[in-house]
C-alpha positions in Angstrom: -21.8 -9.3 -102.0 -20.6 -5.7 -101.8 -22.5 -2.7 -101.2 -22.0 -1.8 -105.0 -23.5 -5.2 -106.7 -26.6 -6.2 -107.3 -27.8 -9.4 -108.3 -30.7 -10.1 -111.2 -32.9 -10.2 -108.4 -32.8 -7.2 -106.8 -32.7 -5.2 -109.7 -35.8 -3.1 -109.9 -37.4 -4.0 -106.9 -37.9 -1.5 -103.4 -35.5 -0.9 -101.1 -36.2 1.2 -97.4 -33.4 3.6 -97.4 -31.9 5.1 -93.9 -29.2 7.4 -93.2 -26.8 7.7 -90.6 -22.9 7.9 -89.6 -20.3 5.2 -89.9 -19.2 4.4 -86.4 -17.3 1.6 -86.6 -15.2 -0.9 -89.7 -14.0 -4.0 -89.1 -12.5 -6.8 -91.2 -13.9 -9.8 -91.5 -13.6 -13.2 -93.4 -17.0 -14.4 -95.4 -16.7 -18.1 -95.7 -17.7 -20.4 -98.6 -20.5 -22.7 -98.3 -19.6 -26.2 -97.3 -22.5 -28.5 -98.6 -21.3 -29.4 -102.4 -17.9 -29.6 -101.3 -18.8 -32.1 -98.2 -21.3 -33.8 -100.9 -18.7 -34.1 -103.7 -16.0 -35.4 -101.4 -18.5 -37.7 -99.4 -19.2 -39.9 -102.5 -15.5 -39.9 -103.7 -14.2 -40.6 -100.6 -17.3 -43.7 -100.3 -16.6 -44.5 -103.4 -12.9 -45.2 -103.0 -13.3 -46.6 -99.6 -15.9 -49.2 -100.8 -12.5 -51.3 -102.9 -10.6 -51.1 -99.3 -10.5 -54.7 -97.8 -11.4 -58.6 -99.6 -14.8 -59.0 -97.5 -18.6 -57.4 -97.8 -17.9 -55.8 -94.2 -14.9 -54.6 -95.0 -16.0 -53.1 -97.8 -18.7 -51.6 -95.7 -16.3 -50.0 -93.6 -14.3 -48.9 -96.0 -17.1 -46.7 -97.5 -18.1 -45.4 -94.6 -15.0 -44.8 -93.8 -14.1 -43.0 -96.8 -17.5 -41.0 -97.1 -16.7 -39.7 -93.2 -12.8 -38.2 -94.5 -14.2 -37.4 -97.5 -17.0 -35.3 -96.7 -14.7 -33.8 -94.3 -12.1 -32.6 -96.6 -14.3 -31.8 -99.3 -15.9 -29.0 -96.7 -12.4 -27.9 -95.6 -11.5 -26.8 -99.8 -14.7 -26.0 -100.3 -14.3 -23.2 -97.3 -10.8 -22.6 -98.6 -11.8 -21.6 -101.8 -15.1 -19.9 -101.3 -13.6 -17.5 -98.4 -13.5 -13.9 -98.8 -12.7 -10.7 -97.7 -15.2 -9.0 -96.1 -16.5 -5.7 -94.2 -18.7 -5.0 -90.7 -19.8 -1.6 -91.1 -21.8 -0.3 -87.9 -24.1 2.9 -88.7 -25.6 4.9 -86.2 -28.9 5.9 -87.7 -30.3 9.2 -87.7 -33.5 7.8 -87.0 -32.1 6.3 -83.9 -30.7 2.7 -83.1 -27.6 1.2 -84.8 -27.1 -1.4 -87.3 -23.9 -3.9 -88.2 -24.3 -5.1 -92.0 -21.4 -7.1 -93.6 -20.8 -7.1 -97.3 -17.5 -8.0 -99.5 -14.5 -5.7 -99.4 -14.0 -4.5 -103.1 -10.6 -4.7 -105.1 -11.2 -1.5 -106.6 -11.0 0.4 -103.0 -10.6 -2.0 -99.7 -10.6 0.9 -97.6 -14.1 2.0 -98.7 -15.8 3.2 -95.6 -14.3 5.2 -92.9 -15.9 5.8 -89.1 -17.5 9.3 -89.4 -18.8 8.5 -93.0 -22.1 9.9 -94.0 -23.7 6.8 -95.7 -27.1 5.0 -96.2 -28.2 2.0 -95.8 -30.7 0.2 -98.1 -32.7 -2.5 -96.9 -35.3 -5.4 -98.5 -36.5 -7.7 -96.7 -33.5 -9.3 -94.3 -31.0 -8.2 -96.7 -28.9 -4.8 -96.4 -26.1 -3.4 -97.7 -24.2 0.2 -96.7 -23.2 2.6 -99.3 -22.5 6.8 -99.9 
């Protein structure tokens, strides 16, 4: 997520707030989750395989077979299409120490933070997120 969305579960609750100066921005790429589209394409490709062949073992083998390539290029589109662009903001704190936070690059303004930004970080839990 980006530093300027919330989800319906962090609405209202407590967040630590630190300040401190941007010190370094780099680009990264967030990657989709893999699991539904290594699922989805696991029991297509299986069930596909499973009419390969005349035989019980070649049917077998065929499923297998077909859940293996399946599952495999099910997680390749699902990581395709759930990829995004994404930011590694580094903040030197005030209070001392450093941290690295990543969060989604926005449409409305990719080139959000700058090193030497006064900004602060909010924090819950293991979840952070950088903004001014």
């Amino acid at each position: 997520m980006s530093g300027d969305v919330y989800s319906k579960n962090e609405a209202r609750s407590g967040q630590a707030v630190q300040y401190g100066r941007v010190t370094n921005v780099r680009y990264v790429k967030i990657e989709g989750g893999n699991q539904a589209g290594s699922l989805v394409g696991g029991l297509a490709g299986g069930a596909l395989g499973s009419n390969i062949g005349s035989g019980r073992t070649s049917n077998t083998a065929g499923a297998i077979g077909g859940a293996l390539v399946g599952g495999m290029l099910g997680s390749h589109v699902q990581q395709s299409v759930g990829s995004r662009q994404g930011v590694e903001i580094t903040v030197r704190l005030d209070s001392g120490g450093s941290v690295a936070v990543v969060q989604e690059v926005t449409q409305k303004n990719p080139n959000y933070f700058k090193t030497g930004d006064r900004v602060k970080v909010l924090s819950s839990g293991s979840s952070m997120r950088v903004s001014y």
